[in-house]
N, CA, C and O atoms as a GROMACS GRO file, in nm:
protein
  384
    1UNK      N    1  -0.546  -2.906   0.849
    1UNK     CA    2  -0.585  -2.826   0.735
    1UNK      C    3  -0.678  -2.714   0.783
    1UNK      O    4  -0.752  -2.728   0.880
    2UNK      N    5  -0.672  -2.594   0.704
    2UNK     CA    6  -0.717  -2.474   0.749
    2UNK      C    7  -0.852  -2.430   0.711
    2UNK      O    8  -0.845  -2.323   0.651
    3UNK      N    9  -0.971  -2.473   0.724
    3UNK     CA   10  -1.114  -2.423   0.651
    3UNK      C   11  -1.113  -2.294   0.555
    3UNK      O   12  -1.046  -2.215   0.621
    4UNK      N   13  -1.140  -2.245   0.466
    4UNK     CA   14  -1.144  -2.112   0.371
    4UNK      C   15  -1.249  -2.081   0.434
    4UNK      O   16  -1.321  -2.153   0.503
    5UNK      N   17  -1.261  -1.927   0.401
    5UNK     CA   18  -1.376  -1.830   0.417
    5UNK      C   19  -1.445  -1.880   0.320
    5UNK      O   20  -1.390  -1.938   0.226
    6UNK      N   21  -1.594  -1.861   0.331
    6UNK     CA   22  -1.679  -1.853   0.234
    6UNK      C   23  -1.672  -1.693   0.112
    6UNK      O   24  -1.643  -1.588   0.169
    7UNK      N   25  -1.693  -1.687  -0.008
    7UNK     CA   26  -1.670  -1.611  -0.082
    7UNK      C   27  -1.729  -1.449  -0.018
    7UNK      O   28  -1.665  -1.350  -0.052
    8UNK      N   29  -1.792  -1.441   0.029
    8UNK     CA   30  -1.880  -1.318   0.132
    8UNK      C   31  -1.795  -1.321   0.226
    8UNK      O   32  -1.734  -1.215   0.217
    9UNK      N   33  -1.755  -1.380   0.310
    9UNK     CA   34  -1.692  -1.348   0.405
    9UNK      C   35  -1.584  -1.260   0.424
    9UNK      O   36  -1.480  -1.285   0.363
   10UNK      N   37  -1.591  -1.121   0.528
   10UNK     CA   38  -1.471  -1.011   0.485
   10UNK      C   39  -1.356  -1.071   0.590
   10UNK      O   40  -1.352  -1.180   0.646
   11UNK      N   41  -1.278  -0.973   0.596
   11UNK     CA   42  -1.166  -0.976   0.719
   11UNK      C   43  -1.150  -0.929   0.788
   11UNK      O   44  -1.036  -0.909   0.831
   12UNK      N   45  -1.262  -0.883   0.843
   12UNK     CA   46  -1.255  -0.817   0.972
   12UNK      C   47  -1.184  -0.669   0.998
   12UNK      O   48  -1.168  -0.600   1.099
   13UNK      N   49  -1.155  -0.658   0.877
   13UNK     CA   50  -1.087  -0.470   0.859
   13UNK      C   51  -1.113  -0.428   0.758
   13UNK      O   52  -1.146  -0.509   0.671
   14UNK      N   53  -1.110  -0.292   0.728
   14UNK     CA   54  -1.197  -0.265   0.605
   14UNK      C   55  -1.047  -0.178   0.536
   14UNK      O   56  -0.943  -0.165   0.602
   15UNK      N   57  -1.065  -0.122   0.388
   15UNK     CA   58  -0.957  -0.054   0.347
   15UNK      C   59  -0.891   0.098   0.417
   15UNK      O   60  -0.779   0.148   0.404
   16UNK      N   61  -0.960   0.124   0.461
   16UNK     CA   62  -0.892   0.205   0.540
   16UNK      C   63  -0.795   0.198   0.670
   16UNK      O   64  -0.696   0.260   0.710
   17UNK      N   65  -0.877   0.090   0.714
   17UNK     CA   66  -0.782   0.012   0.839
   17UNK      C   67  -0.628  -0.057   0.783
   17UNK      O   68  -0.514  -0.049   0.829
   18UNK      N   69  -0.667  -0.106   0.700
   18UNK     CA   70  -0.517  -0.190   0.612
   18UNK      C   71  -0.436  -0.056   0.525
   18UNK      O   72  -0.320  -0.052   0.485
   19UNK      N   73  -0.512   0.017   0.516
   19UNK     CA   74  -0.451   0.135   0.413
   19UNK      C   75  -0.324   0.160   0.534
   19UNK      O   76  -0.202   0.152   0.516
   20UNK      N   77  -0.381   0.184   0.630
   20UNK     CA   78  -0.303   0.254   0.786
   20UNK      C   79  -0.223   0.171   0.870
   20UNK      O   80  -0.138   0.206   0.952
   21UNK      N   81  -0.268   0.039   0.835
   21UNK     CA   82  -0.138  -0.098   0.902
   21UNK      C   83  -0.038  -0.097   0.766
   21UNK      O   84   0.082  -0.105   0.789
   22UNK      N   85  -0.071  -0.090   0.663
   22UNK     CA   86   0.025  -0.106   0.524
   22UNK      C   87   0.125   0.059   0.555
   22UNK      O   88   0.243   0.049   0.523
   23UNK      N   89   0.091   0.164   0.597
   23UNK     CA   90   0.157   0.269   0.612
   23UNK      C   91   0.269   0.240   0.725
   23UNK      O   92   0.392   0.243   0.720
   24UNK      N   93   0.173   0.211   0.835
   24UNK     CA   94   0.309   0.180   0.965
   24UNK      C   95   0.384   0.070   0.916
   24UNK      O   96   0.499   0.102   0.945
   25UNK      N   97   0.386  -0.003   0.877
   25UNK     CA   98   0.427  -0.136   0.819
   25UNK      C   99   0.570  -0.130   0.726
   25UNK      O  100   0.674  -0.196   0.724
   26UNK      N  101   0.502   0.015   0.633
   26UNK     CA  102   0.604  -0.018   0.518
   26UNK      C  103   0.623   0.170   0.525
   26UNK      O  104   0.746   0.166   0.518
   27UNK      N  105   0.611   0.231   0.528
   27UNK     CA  106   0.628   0.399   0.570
   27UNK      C  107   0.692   0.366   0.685
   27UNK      O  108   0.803   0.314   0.670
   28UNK      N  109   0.663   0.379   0.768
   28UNK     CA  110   0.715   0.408   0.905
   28UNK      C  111   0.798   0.278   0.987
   28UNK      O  112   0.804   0.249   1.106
   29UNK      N  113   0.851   0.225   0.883
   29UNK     CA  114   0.906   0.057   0.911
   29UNK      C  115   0.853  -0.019   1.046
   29UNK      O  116   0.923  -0.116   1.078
   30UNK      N  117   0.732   0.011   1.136
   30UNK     CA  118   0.732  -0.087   1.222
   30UNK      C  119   0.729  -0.187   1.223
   30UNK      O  120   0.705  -0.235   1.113
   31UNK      N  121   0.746  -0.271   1.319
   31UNK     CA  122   0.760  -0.437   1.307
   31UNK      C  123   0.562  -0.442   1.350
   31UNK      O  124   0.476  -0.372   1.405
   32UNK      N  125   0.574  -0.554   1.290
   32UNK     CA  126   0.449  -0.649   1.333
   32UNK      C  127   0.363  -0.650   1.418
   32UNK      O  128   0.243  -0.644   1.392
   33UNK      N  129   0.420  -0.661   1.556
   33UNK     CA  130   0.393  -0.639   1.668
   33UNK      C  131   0.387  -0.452   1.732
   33UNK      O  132   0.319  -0.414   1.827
   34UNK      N  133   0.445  -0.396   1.679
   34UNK     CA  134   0.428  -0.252   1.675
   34UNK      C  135   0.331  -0.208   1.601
   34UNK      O  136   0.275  -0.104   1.634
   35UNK      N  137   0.297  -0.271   1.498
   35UNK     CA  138   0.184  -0.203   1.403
   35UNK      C  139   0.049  -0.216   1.511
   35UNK      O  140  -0.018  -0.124   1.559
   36UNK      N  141   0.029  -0.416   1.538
   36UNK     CA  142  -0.060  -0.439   1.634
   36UNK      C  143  -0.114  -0.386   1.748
   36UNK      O  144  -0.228  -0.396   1.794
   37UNK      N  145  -0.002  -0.318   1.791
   37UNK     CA  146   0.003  -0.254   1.906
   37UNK      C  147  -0.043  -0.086   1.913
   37UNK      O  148  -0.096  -0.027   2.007
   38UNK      N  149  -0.008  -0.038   1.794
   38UNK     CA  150  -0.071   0.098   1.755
   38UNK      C  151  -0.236   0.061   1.693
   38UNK      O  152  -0.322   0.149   1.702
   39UNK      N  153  -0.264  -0.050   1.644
   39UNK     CA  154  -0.371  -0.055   1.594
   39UNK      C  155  -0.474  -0.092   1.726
   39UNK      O  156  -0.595  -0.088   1.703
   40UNK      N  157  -0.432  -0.126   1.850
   40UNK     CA  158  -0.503  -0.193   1.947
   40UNK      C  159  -0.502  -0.048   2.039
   40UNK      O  160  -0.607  -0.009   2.090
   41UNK      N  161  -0.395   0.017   2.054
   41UNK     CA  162  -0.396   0.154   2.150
   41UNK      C  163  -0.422   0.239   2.060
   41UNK      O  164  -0.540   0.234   2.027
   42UNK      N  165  -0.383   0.288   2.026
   42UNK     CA  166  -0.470   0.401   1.896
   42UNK      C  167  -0.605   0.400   1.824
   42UNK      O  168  -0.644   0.512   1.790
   43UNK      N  169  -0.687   0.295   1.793
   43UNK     CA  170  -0.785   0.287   1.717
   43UNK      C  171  -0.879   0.182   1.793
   43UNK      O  172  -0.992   0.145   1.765
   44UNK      N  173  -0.803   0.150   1.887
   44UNK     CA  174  -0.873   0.076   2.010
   44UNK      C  175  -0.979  -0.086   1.910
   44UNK      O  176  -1.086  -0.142   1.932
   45UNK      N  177  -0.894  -0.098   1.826
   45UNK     CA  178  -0.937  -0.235   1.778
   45UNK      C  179  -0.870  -0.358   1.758
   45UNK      O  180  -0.773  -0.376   1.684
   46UNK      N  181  -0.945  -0.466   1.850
   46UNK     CA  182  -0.812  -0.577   1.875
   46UNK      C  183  -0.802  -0.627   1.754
   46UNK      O  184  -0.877  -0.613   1.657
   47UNK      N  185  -0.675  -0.704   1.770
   47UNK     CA  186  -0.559  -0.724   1.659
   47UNK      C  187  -0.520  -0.842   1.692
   47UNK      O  188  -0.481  -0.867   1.806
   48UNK      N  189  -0.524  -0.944   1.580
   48UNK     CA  190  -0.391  -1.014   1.605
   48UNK      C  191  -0.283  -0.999   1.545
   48UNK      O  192  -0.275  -0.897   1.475
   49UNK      N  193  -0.139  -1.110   1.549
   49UNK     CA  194  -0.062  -1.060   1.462
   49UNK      C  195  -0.090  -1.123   1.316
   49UNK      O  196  -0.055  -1.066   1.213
   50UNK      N  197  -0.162  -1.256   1.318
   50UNK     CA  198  -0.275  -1.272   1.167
   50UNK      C  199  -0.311  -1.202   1.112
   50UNK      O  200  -0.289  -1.193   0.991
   51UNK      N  201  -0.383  -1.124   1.179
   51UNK     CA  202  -0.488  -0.981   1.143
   51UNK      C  203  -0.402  -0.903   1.033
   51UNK      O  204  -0.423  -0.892   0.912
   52UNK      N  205  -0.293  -0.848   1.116
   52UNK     CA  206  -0.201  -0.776   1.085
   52UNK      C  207  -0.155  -0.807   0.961
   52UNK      O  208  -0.192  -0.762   0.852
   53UNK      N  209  -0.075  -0.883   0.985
   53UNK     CA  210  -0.001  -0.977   0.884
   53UNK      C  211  -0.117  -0.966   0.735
   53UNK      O  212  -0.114  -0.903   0.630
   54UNK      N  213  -0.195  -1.046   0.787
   54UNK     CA  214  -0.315  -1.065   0.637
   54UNK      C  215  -0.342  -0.948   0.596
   54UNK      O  216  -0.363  -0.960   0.475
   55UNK      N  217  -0.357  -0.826   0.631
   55UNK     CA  218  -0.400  -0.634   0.599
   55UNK      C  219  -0.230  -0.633   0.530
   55UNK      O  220  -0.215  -0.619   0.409
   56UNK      N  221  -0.137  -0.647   0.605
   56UNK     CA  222  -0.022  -0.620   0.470
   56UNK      C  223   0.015  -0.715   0.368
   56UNK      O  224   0.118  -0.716   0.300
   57UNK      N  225  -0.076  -0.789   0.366
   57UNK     CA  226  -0.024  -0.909   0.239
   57UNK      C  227  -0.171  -0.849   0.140
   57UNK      O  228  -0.154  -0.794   0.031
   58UNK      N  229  -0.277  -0.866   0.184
   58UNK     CA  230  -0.346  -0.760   0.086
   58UNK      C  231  -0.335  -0.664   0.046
   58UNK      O  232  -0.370  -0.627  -0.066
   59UNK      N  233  -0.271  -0.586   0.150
   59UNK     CA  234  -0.202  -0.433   0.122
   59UNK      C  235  -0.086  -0.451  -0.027
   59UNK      O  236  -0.075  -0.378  -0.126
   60UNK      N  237  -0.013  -0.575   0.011
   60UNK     CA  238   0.147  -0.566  -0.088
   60UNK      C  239   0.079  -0.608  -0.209
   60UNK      O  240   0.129  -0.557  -0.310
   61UNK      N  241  -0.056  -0.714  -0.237
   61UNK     CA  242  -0.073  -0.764  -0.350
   61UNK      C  243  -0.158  -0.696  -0.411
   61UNK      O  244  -0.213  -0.750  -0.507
   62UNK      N  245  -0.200  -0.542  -0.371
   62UNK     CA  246  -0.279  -0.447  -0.422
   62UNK      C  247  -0.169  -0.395  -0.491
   62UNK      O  248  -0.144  -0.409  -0.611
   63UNK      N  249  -0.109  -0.338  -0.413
   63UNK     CA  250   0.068  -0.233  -0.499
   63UNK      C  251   0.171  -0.355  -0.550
   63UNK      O  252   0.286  -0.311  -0.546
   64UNK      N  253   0.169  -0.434  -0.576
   64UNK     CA  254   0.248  -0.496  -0.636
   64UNK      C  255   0.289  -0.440  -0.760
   64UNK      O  256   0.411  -0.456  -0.773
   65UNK      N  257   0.228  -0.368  -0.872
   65UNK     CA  258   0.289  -0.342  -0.995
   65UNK      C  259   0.232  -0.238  -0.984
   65UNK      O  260   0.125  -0.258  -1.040
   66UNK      N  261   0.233  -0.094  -0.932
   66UNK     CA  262   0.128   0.037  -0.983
   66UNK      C  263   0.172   0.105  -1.087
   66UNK      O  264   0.126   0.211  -1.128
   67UNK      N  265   0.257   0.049  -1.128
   67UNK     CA  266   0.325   0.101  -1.312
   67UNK      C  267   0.201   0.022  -1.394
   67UNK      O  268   0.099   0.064  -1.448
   68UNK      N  269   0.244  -0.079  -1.380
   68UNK     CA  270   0.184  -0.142  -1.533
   68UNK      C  271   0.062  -0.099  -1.595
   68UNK      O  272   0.060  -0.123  -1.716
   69UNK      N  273  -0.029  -0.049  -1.552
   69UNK     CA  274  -0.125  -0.004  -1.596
   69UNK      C  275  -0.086   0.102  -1.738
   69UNK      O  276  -0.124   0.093  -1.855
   70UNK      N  277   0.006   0.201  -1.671
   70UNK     CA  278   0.100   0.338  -1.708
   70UNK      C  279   0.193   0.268  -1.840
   70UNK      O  280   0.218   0.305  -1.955
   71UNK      N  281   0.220   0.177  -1.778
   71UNK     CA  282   0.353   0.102  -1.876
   71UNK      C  283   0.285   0.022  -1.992
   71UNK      O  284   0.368  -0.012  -2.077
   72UNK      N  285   0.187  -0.007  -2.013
   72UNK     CA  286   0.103  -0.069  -2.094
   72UNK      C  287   0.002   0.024  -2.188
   72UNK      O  288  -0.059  -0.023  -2.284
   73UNK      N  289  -0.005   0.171  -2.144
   73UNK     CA  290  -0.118   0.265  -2.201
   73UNK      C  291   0.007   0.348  -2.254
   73UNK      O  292   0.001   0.417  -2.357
   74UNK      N  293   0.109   0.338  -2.183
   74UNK     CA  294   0.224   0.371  -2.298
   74UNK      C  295   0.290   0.300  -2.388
   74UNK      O  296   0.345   0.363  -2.478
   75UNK      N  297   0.298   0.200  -2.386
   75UNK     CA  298   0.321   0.110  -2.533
   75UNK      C  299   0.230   0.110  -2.646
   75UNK      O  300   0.241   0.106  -2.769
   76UNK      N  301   0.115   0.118  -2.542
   76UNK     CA  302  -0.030   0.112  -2.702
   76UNK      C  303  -0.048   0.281  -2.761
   76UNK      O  304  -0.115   0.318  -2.858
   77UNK      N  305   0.012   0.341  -2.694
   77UNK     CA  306   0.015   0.485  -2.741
   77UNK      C  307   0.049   0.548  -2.858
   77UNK      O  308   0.171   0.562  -2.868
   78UNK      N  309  -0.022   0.594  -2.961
   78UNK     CA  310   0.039   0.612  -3.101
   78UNK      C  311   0.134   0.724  -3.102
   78UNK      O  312   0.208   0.756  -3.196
   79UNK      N  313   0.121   0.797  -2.951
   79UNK     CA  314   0.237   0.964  -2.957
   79UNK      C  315   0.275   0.944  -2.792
   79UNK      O  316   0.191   0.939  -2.702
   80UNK      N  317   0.426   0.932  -2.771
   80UNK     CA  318   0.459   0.935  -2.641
   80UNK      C  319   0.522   1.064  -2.639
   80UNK      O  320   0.619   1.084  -2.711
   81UNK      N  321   0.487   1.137  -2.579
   81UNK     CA  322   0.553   1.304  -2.496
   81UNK      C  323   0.612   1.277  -2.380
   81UNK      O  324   0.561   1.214  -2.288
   82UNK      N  325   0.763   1.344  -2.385
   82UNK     CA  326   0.820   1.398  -2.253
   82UNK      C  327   0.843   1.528  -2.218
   82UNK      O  328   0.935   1.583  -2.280
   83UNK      N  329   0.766   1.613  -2.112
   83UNK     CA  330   0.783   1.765  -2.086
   83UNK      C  331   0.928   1.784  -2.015
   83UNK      O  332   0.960   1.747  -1.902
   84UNK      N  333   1.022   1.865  -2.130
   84UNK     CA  334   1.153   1.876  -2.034
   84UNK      C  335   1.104   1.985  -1.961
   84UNK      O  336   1.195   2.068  -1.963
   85UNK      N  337   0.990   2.038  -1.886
   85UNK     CA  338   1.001   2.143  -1.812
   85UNK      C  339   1.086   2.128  -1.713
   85UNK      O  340   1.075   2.025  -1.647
   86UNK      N  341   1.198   2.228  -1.674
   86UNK     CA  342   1.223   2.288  -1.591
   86UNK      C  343   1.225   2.389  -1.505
   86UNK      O  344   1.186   2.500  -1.543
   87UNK      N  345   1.288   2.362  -1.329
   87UNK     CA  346   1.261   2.405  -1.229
   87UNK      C  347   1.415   2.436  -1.166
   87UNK      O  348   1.523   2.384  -1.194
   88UNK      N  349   1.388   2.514  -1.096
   88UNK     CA  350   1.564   2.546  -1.011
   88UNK      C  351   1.496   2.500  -0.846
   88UNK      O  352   1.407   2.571  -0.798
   89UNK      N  353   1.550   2.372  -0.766
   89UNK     CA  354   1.522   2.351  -0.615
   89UNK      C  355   1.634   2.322  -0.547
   89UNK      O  356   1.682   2.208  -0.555
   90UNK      N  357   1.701   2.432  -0.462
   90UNK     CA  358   1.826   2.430  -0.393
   90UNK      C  359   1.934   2.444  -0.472
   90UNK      O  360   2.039   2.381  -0.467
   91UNK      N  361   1.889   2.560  -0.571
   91UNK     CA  362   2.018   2.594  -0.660
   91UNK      C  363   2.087   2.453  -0.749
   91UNK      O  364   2.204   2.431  -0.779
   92UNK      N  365   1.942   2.356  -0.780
   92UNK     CA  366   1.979   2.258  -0.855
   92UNK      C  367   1.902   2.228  -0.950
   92UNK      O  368   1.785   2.255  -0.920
   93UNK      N  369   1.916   2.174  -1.077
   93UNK     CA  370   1.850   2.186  -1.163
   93UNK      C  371   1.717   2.058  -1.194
   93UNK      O  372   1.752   1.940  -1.203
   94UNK      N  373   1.595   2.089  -1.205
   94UNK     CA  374   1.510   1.937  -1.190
   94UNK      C  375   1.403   1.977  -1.321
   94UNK      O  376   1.365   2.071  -1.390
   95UNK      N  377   1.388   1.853  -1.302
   95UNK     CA  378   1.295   1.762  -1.442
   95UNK      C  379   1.156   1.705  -1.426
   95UNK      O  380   1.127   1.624  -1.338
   96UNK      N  381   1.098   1.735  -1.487
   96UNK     CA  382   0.946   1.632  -1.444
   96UNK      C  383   1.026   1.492  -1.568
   96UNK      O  384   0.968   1.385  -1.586
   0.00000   0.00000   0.00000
């Protein structure tokens, strides 16, 4: 069985570090061991693949829903607007 952190206790990377393993990770599809490996030669801070791993599972359960907030302040909304503005990009026609 695995001991828990105490409630204070961080992880050893801060949001910016996981902001940048969650990018190579899921932007730039590297594997695991590639992220580790840019995070250990590039930023010169050792890594495991735990490390790693745990920065994109906090990373995924941060973005898990970034609608709902949006999707919920639009249901309670007494006036929903859609701007058909249009735009011409590559001689094609677009929409916000």
């Amino acid at each position: 069985m695995l001991a828990r952190l105490s409630a204070g206790a961080g992880s050893g990377s801060g949001p910016r570090l996981d902001t940048h393993i969650a990018m190579l990770a899921g932007d730039f599809r590297l594997s695991r061991d590639q992220v580790r490996q840019t995070v250990v030669e590039v930023f010169g801070i050792p890594a495991s693949m735990g490390s790693i791993d745990n920065a994109i599972m906090r990373m995924s359960a941060v973005r898990a829903d970034p609608w709902a907030e949006l999707r919920q302040a639009i249901q309670k909304a007494e006036v929903v607007h859609a701007d058909e503005t249009t735009w011409r990009l590559a001689g094609a026609q677009q929409w916000l």
